[in-house]
VOBA-1610 file (N, C-alpha, C; in pm, whole numbers, padded with zeros to 5 digits, always signed):
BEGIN
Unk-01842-01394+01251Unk-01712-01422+01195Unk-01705-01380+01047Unk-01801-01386+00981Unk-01820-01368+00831Unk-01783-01242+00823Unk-01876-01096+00926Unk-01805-01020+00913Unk-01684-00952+00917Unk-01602-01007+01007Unk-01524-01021+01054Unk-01397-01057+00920Unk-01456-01135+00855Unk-01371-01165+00736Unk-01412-01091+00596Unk-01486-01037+00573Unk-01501-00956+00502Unk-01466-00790+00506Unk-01411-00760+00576Unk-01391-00660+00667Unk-01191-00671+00646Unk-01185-00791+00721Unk-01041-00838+00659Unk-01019-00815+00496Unk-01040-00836+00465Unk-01057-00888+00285Unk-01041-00743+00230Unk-01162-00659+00269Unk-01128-00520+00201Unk-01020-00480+00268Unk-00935-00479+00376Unk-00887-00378+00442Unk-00716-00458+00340Unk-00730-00599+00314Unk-00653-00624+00213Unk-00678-00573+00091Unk-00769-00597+00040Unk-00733-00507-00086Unk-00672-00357-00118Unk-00710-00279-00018Unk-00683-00149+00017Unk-00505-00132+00037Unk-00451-00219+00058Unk-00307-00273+00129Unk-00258-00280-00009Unk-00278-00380-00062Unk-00291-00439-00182Unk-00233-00321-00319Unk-00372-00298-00288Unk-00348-00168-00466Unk-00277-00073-00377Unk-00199-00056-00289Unk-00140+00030-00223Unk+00015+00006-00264Unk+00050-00104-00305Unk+00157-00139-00314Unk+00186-00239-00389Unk+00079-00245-00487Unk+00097-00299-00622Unk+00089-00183-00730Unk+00103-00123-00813Unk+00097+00022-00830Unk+00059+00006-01000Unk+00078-00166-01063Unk+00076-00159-01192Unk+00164-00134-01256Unk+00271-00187-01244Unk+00429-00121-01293Unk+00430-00158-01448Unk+00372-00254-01514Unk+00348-00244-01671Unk+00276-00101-01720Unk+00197-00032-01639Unk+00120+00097-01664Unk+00196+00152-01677Unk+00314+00207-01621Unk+00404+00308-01587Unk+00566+00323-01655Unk+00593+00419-01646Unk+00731+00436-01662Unk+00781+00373-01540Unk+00930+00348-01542Unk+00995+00317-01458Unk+01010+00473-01327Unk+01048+00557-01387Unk+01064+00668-01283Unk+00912+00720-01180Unk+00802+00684-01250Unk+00655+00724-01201Unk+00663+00608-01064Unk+00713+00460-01153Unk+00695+00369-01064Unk+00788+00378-00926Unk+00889+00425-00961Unk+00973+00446-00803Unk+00934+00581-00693Unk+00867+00692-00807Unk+00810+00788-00736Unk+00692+00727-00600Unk+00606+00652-00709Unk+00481+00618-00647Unk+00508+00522-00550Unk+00630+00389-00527Unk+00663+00300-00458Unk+00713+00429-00330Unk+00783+00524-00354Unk+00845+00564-00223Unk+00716+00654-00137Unk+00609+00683-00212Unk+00484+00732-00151Unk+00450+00651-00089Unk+00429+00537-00148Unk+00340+00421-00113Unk+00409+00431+00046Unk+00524+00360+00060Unk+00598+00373+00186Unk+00535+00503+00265Unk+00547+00607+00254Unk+00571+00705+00300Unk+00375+00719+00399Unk+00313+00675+00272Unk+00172+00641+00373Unk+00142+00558+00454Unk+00195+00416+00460Unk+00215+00322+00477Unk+00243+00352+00645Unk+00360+00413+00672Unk+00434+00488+00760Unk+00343+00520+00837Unk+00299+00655+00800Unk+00182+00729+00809Unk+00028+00646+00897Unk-00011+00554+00792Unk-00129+00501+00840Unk-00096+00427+00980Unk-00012+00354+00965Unk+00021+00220+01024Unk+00088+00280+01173Unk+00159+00390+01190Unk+00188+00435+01345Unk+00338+00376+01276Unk+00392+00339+01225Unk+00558+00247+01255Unk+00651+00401+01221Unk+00761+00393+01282Unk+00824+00465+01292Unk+00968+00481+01226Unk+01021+00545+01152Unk+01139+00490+01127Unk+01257+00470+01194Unk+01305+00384+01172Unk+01428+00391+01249Unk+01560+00404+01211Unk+01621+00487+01094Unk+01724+00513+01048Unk+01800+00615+01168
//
């Protein structure tokens, strides 16, 4: 189980700095660039599909 939760844990962090991006670091325009990537992998990794 331990592994099991550690395993969890990174696969959160990975999630995490994925879509926390540090928006005090950044300009505002870097930060919406990088938020609509973020999505765009997100997409990508995860199989979900859009549905517009």
């Amino acid at each position: 189980m331990k592994i099991l939760t550690g395993k969890l844990a990174s696969y959160s962090a990975v999630i995490n700095n994925l879509f926390r991006p540090g928006r005090h670091l950044m300009q505002a325009i870097h930060y919406r660039l990088f938020r609509d990537r973020s999505f765009v992998e997100w997409d990508r990794v995860s199989g979900v599909q859009n549905l517009d």
